[in-house]
C-alpha positions as CSV (number, residue, x, y, z in Angstrom):
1,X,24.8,0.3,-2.2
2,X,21.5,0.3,-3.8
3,X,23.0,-1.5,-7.0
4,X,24.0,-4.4,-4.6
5,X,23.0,-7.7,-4.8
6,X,21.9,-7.8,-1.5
7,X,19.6,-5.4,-2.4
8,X,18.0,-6.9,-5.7
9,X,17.6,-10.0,-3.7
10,X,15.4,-8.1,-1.2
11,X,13.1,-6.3,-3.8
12,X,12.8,-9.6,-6.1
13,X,11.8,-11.5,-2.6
14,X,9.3,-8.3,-1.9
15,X,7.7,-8.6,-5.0
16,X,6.8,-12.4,-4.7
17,X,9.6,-14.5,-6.7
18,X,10.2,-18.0,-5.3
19,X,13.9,-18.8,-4.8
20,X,14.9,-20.5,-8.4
21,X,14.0,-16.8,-9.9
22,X,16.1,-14.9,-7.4
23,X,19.0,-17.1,-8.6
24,X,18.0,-16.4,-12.0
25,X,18.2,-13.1,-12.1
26,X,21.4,-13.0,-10.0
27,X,23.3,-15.5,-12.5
28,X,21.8,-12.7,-15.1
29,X,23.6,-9.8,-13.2
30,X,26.7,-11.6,-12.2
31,X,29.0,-10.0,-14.6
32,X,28.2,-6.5,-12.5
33,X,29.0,-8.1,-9.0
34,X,31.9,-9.2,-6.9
35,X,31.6,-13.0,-6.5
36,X,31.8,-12.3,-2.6
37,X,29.1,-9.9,-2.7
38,X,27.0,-12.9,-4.6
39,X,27.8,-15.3,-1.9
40,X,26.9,-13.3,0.3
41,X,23.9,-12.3,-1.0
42,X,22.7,-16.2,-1.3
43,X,23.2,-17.3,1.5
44,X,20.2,-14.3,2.7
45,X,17.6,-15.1,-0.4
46,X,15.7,-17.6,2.4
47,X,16.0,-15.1,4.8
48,X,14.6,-12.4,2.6
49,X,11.5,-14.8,1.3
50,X,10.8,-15.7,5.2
51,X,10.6,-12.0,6.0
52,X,8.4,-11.6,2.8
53,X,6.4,-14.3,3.8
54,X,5.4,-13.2,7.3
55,X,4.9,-9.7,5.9
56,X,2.4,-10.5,4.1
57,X,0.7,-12.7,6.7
58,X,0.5,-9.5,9.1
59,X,-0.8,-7.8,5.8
60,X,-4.0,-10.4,5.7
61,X,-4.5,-10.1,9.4
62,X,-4.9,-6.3,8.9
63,X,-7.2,-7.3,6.0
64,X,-9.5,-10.0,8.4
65,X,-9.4,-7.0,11.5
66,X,-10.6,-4.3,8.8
67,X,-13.6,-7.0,7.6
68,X,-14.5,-8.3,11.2
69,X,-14.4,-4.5,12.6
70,X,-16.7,-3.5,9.8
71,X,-18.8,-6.4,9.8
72,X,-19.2,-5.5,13.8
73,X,-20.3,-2.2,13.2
74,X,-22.9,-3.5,10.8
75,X,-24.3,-6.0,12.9
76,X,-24.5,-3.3,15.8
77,X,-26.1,-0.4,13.5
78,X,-28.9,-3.3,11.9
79,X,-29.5,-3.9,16.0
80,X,-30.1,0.1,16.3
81,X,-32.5,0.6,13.6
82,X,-34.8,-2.6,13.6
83,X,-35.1,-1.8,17.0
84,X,-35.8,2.0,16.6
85,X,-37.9,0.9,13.7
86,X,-40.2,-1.6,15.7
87,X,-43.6,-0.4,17.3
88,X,-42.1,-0.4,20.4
89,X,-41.9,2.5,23.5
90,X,-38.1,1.4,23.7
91,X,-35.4,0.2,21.2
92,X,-31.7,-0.8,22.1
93,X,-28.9,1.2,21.2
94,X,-25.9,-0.7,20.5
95,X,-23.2,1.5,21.0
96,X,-21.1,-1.1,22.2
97,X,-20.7,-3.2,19.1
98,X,-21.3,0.2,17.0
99,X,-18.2,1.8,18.5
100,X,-15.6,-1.6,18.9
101,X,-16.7,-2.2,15.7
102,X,-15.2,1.1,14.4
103,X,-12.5,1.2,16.4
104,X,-11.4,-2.6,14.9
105,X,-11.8,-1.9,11.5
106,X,-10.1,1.7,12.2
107,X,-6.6,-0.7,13.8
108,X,-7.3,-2.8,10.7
109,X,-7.1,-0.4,8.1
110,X,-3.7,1.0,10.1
111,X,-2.2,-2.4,9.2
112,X,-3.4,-3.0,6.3
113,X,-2.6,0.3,4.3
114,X,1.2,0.0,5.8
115,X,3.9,-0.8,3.0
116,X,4.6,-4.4,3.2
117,X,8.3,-3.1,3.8
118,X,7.3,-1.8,7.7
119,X,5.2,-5.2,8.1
120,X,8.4,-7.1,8.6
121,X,8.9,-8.8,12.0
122,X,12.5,-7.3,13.5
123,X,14.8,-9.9,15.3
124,X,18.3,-9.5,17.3
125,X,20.5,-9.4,13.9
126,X,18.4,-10.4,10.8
127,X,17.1,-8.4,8.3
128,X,18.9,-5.0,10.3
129,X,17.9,-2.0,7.9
């Protein structure tokens, strides 16, 4: 199965073609596939860009986590040290933004390194692996 249009359509829609260029490449194939099979697989080219599409939105939300977490952490560890470094008897220890911080950009990095593949929202009976 993994010379069936169904599954071209998939890969061409993961790696970013609009719908004219799936068609494309399918009317380019046709002679290897049953005309069902590239029915079939037509009427799930929307389908496959949608998923595509959302995937990568989850992808960038991973990406603004990672930055916010990390930008956070920054902000918490300046807080630390100008305070340490001040003439002062006490300084503030912001462990707090130190630690979330971290902790953000740590979930952040989980999403964003994940294969755009896994990002894909699942519903009752679309897109079933």
């Amino acid at each position: 199965m993994e010379n069936s249009p169904s599954t071209l359509i998939k890969n061409l829609a993961f790696s970013g073609k609009d719908y004219d260029q799936i068609i494309g490449v399918l009317e380019e194939n046709k002679p290897g596939f049953s005309e069902t099979s590239i029915e079939l697989a037509k009427n799930k080219i929307d389908d496959h860009i949608v998923a595509f599409q959302l995937a990568s939105q989850e992808k960038s939300k991973g990406l603004n986590q990672l930055i916010m977490g990390s930008a956070l952490l920054i902000i918490g560890a300046t807080i630390t040290i100008f305070s340490y470094l001040s003439d002062k008897d006490s300084y503030i220890l912001a462990y707090g933004a130190i630690l979330g911080g971290a902790w953000i950009a740590k979930e952040g990095y989980k999403v964003y390194r994940m294969p755009i593949e896994d990002l894909v929202p699942r519903r009752r009976g679309l897109l079933k692996r």
